[in-house]
C-alpha positions in Angstrom: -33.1 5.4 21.3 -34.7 4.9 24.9 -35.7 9.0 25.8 -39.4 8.0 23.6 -40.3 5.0 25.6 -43.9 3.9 26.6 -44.6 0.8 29.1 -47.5 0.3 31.6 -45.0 0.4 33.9 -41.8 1.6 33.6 -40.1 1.1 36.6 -40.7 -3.2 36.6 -40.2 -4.4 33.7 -39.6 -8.1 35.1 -42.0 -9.4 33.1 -40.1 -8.3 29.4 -37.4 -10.4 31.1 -39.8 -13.7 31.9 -41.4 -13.1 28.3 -38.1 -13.5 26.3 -37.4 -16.1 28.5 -40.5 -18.2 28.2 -41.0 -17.7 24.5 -43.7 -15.5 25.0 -42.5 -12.5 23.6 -44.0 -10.8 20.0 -41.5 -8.2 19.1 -41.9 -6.4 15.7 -40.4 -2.8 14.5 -40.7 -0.8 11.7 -38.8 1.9 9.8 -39.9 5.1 8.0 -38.4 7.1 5.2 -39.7 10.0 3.4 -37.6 11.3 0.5 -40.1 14.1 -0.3 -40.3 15.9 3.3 -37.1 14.9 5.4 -34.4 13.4 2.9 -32.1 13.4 6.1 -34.1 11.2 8.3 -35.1 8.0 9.2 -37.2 6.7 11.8 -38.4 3.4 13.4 -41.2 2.4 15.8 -41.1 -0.8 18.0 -43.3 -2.7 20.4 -42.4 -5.9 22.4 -45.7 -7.9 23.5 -45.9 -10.7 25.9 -49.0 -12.6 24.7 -49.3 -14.6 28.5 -49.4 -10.8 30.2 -50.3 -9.1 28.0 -48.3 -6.4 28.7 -45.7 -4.1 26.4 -43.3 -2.0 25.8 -42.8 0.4 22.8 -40.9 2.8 21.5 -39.6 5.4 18.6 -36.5 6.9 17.4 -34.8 8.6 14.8 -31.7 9.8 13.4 -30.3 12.4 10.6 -28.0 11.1 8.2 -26.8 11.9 4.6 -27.2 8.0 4.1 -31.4 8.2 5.2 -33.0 5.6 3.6 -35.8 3.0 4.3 -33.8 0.3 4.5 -31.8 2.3 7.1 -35.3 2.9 9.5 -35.8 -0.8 9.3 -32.3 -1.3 10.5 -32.9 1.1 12.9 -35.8 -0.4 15.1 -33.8 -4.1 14.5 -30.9 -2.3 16.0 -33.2 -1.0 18.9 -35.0 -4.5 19.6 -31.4 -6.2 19.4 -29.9 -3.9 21.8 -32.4 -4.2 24.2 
């Protein structure tokens, strides 16, 4: 879930922390599911924004499972945004 993450700057990421914390934090995710080419895969993409800084952080991730599905790559990038 974390090896495909980019940021401006990786190492201080102080100001994700004040963002959440002052309310000024856009986060948003979404999941990918293709029957057709990878019936064992779903994937998500997610970016947190801080509209003050403008700064961000994104990310992607996926995972092979007999139970792939769409609604499984959306709960995939909640689980992502959740956990961080």
């Amino acid at each position: 879930m974390w090896e495909d993450i980019n940021a401006e700057e990786k190492r201080d990421i102080r100001w994700l922390v004040d963002a959440l914390q002052n309310g000024t934090a856009v986060l948003c995710t979404d999941g990918s599911f293709d029957r057709n080419k990878a019936p064992d895969v779903s994937g998500a993409g997610w970016i947190i924004v801080c509209t003050e800084s403008k700064k961000r952080i994104r990310g992607s991730f996926y995972e092979r499972s007999v139970s792939a599905s769409a609604y499984r790559g959306e709960l995939l990038g909640l689980t992502a945004l959740h956990t961080l």
